[in-house]
C-alpha positions in Angstrom: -15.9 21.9 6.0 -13.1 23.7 5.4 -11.3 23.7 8.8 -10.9 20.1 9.9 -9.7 21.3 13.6 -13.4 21.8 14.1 -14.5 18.8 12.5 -16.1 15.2 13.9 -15.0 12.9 12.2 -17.0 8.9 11.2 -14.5 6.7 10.5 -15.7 3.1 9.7 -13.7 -0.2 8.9 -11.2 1.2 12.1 -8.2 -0.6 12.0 -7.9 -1.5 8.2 -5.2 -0.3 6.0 -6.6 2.4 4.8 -9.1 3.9 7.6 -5.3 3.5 9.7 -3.7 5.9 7.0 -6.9 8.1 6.8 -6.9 8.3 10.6 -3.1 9.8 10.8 -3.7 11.9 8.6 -7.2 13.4 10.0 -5.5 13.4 13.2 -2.8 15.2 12.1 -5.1 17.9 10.7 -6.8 18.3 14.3 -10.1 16.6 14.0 -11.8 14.9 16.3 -12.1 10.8 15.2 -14.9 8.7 15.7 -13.9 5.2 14.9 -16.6 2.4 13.8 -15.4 -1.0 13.7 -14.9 -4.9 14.8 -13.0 -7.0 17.6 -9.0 -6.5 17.6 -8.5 -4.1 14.7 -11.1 -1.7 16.4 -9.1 -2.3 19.7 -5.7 -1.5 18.1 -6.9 1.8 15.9 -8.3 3.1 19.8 -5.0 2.5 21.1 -3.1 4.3 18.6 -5.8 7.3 17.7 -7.6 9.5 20.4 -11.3 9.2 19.8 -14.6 11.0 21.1 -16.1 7.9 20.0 -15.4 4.1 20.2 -17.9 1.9 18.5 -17.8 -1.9 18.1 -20.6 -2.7 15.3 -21.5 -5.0 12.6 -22.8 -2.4 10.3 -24.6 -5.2 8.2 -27.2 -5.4 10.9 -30.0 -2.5 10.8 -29.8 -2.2 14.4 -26.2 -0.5 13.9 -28.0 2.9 12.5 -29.7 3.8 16.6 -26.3 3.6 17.6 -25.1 5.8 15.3 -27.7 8.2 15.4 -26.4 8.8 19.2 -23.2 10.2 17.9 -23.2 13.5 16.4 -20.4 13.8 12.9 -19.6 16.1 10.4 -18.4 13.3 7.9 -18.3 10.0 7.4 -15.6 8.3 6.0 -16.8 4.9 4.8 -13.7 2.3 4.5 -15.6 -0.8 5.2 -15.3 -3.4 2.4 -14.9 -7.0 1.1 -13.5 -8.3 -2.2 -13.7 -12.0 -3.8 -12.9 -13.2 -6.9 -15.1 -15.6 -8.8 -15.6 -16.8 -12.1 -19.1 -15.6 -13.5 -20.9 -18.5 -14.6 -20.0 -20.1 -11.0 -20.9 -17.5 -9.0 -23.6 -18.0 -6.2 -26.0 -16.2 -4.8 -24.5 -16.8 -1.7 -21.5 -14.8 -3.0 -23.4 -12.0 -4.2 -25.1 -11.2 -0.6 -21.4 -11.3 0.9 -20.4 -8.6 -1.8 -23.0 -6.4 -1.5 -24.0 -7.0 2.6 -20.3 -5.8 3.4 -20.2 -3.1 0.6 -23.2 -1.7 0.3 -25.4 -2.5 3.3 -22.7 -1.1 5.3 -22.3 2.1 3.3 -26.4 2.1 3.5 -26.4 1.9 7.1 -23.7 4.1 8.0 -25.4 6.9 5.8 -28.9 6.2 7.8 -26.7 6.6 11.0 -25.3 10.4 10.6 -28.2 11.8 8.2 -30.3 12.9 10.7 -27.7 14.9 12.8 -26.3 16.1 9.2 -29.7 17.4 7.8 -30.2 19.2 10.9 -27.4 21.3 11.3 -27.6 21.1 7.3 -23.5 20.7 6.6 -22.5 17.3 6.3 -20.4 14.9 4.0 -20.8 11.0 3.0 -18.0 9.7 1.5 -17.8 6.1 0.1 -14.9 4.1 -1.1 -15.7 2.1 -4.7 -12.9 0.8 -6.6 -11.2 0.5 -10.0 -13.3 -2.2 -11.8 -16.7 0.0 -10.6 -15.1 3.2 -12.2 -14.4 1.2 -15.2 -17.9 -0.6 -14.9 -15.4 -4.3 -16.0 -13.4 -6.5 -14.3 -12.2 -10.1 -15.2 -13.2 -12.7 -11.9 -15.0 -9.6 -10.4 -17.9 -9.2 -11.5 -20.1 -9.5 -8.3 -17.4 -7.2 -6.7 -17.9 -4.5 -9.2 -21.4 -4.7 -9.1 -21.6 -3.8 -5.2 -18.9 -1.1 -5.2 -20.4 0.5 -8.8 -24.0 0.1 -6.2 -21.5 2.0 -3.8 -20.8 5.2 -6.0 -24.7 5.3 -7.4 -25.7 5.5 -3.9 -23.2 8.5 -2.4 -23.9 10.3 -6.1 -27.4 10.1 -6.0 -27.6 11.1 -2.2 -25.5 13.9 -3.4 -27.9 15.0 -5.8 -30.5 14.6 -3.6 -29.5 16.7 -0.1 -26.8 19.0 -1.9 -29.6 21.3 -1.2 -29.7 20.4 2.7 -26.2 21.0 2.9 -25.5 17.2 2.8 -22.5 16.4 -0.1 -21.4 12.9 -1.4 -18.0 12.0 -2.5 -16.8 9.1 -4.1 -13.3 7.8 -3.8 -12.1 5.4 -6.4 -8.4 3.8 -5.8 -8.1 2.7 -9.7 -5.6 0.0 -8.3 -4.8 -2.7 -5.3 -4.4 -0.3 -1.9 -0.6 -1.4 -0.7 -1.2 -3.8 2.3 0.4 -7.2 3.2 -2.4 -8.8 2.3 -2.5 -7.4 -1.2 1.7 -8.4 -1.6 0.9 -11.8 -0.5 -1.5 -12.3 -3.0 1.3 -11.0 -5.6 1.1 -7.2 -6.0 4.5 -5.7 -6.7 4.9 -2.7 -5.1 5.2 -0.1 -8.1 1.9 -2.1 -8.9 -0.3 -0.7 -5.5 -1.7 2.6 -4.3 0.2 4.0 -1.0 -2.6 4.3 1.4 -0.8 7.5 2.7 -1.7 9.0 -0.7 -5.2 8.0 -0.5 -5.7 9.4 2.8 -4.4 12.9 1.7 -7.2 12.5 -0.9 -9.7 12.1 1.3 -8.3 14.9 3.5 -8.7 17.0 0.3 -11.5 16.4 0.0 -13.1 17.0 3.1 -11.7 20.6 3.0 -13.0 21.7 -0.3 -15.7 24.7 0.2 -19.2 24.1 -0.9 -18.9 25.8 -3.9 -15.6 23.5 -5.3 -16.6 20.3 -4.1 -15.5 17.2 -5.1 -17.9 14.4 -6.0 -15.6 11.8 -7.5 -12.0 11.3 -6.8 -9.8 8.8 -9.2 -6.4 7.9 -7.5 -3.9 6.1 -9.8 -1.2 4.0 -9.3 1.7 5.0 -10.4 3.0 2.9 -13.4 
């Protein structure tokens, strides 16, 4: 996938922080965008990006994947995700279906979405975003967060090792820090602390464009401190 101005683009989570910086920058690379997401943040990334594709799903619920299979990618970009802190002896099971239903379901359903159109023209790449404490497999107050996004990278590494065969690839973006939103500096990240989703996206551009033969699985982006 080495030419992106021939490329179809998945983008879940449409509208968030980063899928918004990963969207300019496909764009400006001359793919084509499908965007996959909710309500008012789905509305506003259609008004800003052109798009062969507009869909407004919960990708928790299994009857997401028909949908998808009616749209026909070349990637997926998977943005969607949820993070809560709790302390681990108070943590509820309640908690840990949140996690994992908006981490990994997602992912799981996204991936059952575009495989079929993928394995058929057998060229296609999954790419899932984890995070810092799953790299690190550790995290104080997270440890129902970084057992879902660690779930995240097992899944697009063993899919990897699975349809790498079929042409199908898995890469695994890891931001080792907070991603630079508003949300994240209300909460208290100092700037020099956070992860410029313009830099991320460039990552993931890079990675879409390696050649089968140099392709990147994992991908650690660092803060710069």
């Amino acid at each position: 996938m080495a030419n992106l101005s021939s490329s179809t683009i998945m983008l879940t989570g449409a509208g968030g922080a980063l899928a918004t910086a990963v969207a300019q920058e496909l764009e400006d690379a001359g793919a084509q965008l499908v965007l996959v997401g909710r309500g008012e943040s789905l509305e506003r990334a259609a008004d800003r990006f052109p798009a062969t594709e507009v869909l407004d799903l919960d990708l928790r619920n299994p009857a997401s994947v028909d949908a998808l299979r009616k749209v026909k990618v070349d990637a997926l970009v998977h943005t969607v995700g949820l993070y809560t802190a709790q302390d681990v002896q108070k943590a509820t099971t309640d908690e840990l279906r949140e996690l994992f239903d908006a981490n990994m379901l997602t992912l799981f359903h996204a991936a059952q979405g575009v495989l079929p159109h993928m394995l058929r023209q057998k060229d296609g790449l999954i790419m899932g975003v984890s995070a810092g404490q799953a790299a690190r497999l550790s995290g104080p107050k997270a440890a129902l967060y970084t057992a879902s996004k660690a779930a995240v990278a097992a899944y697009v590494l063993s899919l990897h090792d699975e349809l790498k065969a079929r042409g199908v690839r898995g890469c695994v973006l890891y931001p080792m820090g907070a991603i630079d939103t508003p949300e994240n500096r209300e909460a208290g990240f100092e700037w020099e602390e956070t992860i410029d989703p313009r830099g991320l996206a460039k990552s993931v551009a890079h990675a879409l464009t390696r050649p089968d033969r140099a392709h990147v699985t994992e991908l650690k982006i660092y803060p710069d401190v």
